[in-house]
C-alpha positions as CSV (number, residue, x, y, z in Angstrom):
1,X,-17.6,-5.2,-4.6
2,X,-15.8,-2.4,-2.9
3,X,-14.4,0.6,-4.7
4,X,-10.8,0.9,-4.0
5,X,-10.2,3.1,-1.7
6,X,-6.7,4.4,-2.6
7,X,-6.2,6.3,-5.8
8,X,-3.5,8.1,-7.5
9,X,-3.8,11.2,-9.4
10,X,-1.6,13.9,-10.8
11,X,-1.0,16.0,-7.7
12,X,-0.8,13.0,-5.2
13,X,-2.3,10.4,-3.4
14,X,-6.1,9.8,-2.1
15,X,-7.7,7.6,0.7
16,X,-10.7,7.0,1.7
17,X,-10.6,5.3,5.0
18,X,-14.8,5.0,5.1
19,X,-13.8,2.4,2.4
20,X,-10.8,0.6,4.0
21,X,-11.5,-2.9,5.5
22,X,-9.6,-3.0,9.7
23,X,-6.3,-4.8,9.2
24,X,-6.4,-5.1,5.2
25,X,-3.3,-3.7,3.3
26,X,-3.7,-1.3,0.1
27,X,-1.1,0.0,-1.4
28,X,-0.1,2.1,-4.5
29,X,3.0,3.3,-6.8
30,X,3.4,6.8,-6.5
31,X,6.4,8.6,-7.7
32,X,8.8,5.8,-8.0
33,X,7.5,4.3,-4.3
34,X,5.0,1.8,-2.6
35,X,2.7,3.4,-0.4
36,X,1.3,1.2,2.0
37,X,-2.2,2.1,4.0
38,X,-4.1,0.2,6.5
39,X,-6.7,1.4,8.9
40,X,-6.3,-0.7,12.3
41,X,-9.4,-1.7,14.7
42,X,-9.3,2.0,16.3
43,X,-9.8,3.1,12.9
44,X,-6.5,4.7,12.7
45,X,-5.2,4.7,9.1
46,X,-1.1,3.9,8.6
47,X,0.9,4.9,6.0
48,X,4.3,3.4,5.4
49,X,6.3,4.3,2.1
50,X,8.8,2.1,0.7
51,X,11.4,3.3,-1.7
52,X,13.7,1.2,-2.7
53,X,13.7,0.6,-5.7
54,X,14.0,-3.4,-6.1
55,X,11.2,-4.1,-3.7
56,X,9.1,-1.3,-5.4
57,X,9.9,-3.5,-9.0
58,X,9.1,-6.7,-7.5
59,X,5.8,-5.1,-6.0
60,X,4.7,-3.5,-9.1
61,X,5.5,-7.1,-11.1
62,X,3.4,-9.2,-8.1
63,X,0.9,-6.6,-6.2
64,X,-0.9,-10.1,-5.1
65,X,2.0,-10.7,-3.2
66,X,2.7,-8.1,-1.4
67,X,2.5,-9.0,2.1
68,X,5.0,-12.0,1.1
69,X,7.3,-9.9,-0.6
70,X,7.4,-7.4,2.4
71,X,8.2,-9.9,4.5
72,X,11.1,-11.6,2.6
73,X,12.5,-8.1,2.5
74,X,12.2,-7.0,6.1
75,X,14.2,-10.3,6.9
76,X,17.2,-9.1,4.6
């Protein structure tokens, strides 16, 4: 099994893209806000941060369904 390779700390966020698997989502809550990373098949990494506050609740309450709670809310 992989280590995770994003983890929050006290002074921020770290990645590890070396650990990321092309076209997998990881995320984490960070003050008050979903951080999203992916690493695409150029090995580019994305970040995309997500602060409101009622997607951030329902993420932190389901982080298995995150890609299905994304998309519900980038249809609203």
């Amino acid at each position: 099994m992989l280590e995770y390779p994003v983890i929050v700390e006290k002074d921020g966020i770290k990645i590890d893209p070396e650990k990321m698997i092309v076209d997998k989502m990881y995320y984490c809550i960070y003050d008050n806000k979903v951080y999203i990373f992916y690493k695409d098949e150029e090995n580019l990494t994305h970040c995309y941060e997500v602060d409101d506050q009622t997607v951030v609740q329902e993420i932190a309450k389901n982080p298995n369904n995150l890609e299905d709670i994304l998309l519900k809310h980038s249809k609203e």
